[in-house]
N, C-alpha and C positions, 0 to 999 in steps of 0.2 A: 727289791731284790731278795731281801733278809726273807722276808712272808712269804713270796715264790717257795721260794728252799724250802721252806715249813712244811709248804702246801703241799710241794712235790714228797718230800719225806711220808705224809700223811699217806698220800692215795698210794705210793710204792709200799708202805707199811701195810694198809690194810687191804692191798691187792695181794702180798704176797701170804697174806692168811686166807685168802678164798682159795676163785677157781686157777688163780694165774702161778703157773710152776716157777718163782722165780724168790731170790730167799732179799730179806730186804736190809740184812747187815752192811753190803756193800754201799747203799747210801745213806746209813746210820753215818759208817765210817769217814765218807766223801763232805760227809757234812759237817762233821766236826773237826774237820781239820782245814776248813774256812775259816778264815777271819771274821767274826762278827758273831758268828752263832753261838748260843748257850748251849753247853752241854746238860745240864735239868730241862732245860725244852727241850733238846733234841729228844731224848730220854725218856720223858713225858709222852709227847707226841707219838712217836714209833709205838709204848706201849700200849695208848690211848687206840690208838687207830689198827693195829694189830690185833688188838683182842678186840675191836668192836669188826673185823673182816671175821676174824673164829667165830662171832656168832651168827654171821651167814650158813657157815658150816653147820654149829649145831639149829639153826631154822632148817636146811634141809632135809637137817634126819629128823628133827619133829613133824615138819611142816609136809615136807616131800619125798616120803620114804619110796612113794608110788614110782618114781621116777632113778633108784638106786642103779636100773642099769644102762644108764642111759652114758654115752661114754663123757661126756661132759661132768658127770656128777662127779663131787671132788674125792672119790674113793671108792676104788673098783671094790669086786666080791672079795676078793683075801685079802684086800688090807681092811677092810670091813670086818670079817671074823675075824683078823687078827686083831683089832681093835676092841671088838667087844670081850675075846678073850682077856685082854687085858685088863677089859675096866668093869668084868665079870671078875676078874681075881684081885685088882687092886681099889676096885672103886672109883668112887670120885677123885682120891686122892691122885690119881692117872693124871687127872688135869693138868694138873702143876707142873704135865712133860707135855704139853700143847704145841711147846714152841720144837719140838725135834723135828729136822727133817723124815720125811716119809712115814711118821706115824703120827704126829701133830693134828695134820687134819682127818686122818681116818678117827680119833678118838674126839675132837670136836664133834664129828657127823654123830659119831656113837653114842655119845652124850646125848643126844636131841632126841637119838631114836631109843633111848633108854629110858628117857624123860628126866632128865636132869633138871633141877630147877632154874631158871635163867640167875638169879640170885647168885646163887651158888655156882654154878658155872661162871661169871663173870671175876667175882672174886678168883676160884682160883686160878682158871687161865689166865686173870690180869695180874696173877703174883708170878706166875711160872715165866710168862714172857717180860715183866719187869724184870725179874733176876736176869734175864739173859740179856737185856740190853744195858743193865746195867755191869754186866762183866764184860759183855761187848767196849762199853767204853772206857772200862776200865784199863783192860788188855793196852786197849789202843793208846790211854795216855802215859802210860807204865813203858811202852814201845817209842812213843814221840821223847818222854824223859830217858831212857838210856839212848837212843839215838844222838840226844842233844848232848848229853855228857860224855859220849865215846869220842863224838863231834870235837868236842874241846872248847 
């Protein structure tokens, strides 16, 4: 049951860095407040498998830029220039903000189409969305501790 949870965590994690609109905190959070699961694995895994779905994203803007209007691609035209805007005036350092909604994956795709090195891209998308699930779980056991002590 424990490795299910994992597994599920995994593909929700790294679906919700591709094409699938959906954010994958909610089953960070559902998971760690099971019985049995390690929060360094949950934490691990979500980063693990999240930044390895962002580099679908950046393969598409290297790999398949041919294909940018197609409606399925993970970033229409103006979050697109809005992305390169950005990572025209911030650089690589942009990365590190991978994990935001509605600009995360436009600047993954950017990345790819800017030619970012896979190297360097992995690093820092894998630090940006580390920080975030690591304050993800933070929040939430900072929330279960004053719960439990308001509790009595």
């Amino acid at each position: 049951m424990i490795v299910q949870g994992y597994f599920l965590l995994a593909v929700t994690a790294f679906g919700a860095a591709t094409l699938l609109p959906f954010p994958s905190e909610p089953a960070v959070i559902a998971l760690a407040t099971q019985p049995g699961y390690d929060p360094v694995a949950i934490w691990l895994i979500a980063t693990v498998a999240n930044t390895a779905g962002s580099m679908v994203n950046w393969w598409l803007g290297r790999a398949c830029l041919r294909w940018r209007d197609r409606r399925w691609f993970p970033a229409g035209p103006g979050q697109l220039a809005r992305a390169e805007r950005w990572f025209t005036r911030w650089g690589k350092w942009s990365l590190l903000l991978a994990w935001l909604p509605f600009v995360g994956d436009p600047l993954t795709v950017a990345a790819g189409i800017l030619q970012v090195r896979p190297l360097t891209f992995l690093v820092l998308v894998g630090m940006g969305k580390a920080m975030r699930y690591a304050v993800v779980l933070y929040v939430l056991d900072a929330a279960i501790y004053a719960y439990r002590v308001s509790a009595g």
